[in-house]
C-alpha positions as CSV (number, residue, x, y, z in Angstrom):
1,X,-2.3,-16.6,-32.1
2,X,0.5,-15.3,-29.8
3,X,-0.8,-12.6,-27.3
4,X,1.8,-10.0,-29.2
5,X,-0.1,-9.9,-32.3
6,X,-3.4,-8.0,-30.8
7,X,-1.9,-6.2,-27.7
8,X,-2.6,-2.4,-28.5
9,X,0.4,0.0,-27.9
10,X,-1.1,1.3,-24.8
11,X,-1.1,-2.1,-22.7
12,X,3.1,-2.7,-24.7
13,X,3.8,0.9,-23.3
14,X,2.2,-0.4,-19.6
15,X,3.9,-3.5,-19.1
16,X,7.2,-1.6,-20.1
17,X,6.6,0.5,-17.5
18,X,5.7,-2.0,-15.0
19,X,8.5,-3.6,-16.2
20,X,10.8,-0.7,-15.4
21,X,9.5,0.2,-12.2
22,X,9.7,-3.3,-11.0
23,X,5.9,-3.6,-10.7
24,X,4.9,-7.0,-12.1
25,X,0.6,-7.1,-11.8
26,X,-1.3,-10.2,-11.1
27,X,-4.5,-9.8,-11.7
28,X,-6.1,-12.4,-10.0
29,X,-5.1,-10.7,-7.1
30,X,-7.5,-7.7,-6.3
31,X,-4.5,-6.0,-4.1
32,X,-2.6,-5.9,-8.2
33,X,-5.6,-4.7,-10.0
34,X,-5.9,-1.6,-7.4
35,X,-2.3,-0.7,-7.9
36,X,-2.3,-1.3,-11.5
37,X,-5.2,1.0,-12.0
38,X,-3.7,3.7,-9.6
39,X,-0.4,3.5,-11.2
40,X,-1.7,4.0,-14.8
41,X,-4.0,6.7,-13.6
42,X,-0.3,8.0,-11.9
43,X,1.5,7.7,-15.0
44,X,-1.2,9.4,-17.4
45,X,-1.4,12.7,-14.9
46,X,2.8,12.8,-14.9
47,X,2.5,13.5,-18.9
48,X,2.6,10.3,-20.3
49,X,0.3,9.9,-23.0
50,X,-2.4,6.7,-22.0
51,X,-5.7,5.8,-24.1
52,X,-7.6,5.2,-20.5
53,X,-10.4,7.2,-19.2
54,X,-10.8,6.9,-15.7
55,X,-13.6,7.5,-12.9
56,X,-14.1,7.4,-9.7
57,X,-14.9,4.4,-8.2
58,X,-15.7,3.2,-4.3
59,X,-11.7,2.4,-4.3
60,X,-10.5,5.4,-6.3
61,X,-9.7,6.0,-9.9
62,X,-10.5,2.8,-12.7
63,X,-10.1,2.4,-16.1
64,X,-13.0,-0.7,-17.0
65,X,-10.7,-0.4,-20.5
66,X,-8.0,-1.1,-18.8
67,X,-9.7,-4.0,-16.1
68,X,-10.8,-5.9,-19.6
69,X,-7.1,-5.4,-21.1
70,X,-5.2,-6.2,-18.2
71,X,-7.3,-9.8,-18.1
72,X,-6.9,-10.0,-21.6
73,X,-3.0,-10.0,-21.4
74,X,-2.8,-11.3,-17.9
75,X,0.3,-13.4,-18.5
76,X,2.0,-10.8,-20.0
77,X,1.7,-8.2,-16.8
78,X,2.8,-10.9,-14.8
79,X,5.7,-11.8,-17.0
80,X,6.3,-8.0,-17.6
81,X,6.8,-9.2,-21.1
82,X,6.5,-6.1,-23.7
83,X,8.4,-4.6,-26.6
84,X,8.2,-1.8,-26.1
85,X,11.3,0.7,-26.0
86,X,10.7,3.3,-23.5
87,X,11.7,6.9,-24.5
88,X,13.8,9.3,-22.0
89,X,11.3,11.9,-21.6
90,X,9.4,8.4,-20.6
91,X,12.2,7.3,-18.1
92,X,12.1,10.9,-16.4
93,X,8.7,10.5,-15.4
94,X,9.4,7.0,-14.9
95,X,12.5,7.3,-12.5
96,X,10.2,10.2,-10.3
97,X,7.6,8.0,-10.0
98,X,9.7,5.1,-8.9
99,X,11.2,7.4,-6.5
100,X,8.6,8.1,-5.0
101,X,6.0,5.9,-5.0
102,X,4.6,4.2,-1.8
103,X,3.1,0.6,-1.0
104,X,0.8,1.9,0.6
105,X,-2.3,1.5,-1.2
106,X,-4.8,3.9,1.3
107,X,-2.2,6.6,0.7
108,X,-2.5,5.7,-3.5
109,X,-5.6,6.1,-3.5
110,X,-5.8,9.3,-1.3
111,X,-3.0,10.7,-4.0
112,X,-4.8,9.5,-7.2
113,X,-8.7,10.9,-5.9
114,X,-6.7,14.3,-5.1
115,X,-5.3,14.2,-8.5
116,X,-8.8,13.7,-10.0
117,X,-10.8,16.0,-8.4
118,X,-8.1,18.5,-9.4
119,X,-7.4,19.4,-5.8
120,X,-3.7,19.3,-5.3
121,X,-3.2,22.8,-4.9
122,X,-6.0,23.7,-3.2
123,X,-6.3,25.1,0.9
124,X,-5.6,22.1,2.9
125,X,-8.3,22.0,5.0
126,X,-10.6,22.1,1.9
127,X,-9.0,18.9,0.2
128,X,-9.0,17.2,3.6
129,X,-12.6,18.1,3.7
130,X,-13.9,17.2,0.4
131,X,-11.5,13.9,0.3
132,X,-13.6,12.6,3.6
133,X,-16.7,13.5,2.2
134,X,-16.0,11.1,-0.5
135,X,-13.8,8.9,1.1
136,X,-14.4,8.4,4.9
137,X,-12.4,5.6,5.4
138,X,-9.2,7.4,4.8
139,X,-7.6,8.7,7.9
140,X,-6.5,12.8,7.7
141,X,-2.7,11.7,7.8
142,X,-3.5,9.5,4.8
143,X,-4.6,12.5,3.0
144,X,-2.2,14.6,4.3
145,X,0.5,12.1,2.7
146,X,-1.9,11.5,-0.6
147,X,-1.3,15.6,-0.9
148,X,2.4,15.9,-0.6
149,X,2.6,12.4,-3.1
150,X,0.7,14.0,-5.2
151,X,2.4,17.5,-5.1
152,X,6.2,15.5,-5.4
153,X,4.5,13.8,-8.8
154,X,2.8,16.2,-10.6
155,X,5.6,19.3,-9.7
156,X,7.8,20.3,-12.4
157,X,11.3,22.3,-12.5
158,X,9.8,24.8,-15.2
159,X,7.5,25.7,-12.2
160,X,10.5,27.2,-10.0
161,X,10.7,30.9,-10.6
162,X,13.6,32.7,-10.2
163,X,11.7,34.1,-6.6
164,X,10.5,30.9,-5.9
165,X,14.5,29.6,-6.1
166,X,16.0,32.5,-4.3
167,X,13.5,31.9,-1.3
168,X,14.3,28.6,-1.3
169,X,18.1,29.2,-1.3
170,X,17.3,31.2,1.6
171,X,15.2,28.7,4.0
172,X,18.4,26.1,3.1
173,X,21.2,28.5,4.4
174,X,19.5,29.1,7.6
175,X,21.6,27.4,10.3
């Protein structure tokens, strides 16, 4: 039976995006099941529409859906091999999150713990606060970079006022 016939649409729709960020996932390797798990988490909080519930974990967010599926179709996240036609509000989100996404997998998983306790907006010193509570190992510039990641992923145009855009207008012309 060729992998194809029982893939569900959700792991087609995450190799495509692997695929189009360049991202190919070995499993095997732990390092490629972190990022795989942060991405998808990454990807479903951008607007993208993912079956997979995650929690928090010792490492961050995890999907144990997705840990069984990724082994499940292991050759086809390293071959990136999926049929699935990405759409362009897809791409959007896509081509923001390949913009700006890091290899650094502390600062990932500072971003995606932010995300999921909902804390990107709040008082810095709160989220730096809370995010070593949970998460001691992570250094307060790691945070401090999880916080702007997650700020530069999740921030929309719609959210620019027209106050918002004439301040900012005026912090660029000052020279």
């Amino acid at each position: 039976m060729n992998s194809d016939d029982k893939m569900t649409e959700d792991i087609k729709k995450l190799i495509a995006y692997l695929k189009y960020l360049n991202i190919p996932i070995d499993v095997n390797n732990s390092k490629d099941r972190f990022k795989l798990q942060k991405i998808a988490f990454l990807i479903k909080s951008m607007g993208i529409r993912l079956k997979y519930e995650f929690d928090l974990y010792l490492y961050g967010v995890y999907s144990q859906e997705l840990y069984i599926e990724s082994f499940e179709f292991k050759n086809d996240f390293i071959e990136l091999k999926s049929d699935y036609q990405i759409n362009e509000d897809e791409r959007i989100i896509l081509e923001k999150l390949k913009e700006n996404l890091t290899e650094d997998n502390r600062i990932l998983e500072a971003t995606t713990t932010i995300i999921y306790k909902d804390l990107v907006y709040e008082d810095i010193d709160k989220v730096i606060n809370e995010i070593k509570e949970i998460k001691p190992h992570l250094s307060e510039d790691e945070i401090l970079e999880g916080i702007n990641l997650a700020k530069r992923l999740l921030f929309k145009e719609e959210y620019l006022t027209d106050e918002i855009k004439k301040e900012l207008e005026l912090w660029d012309n000052i020279d």
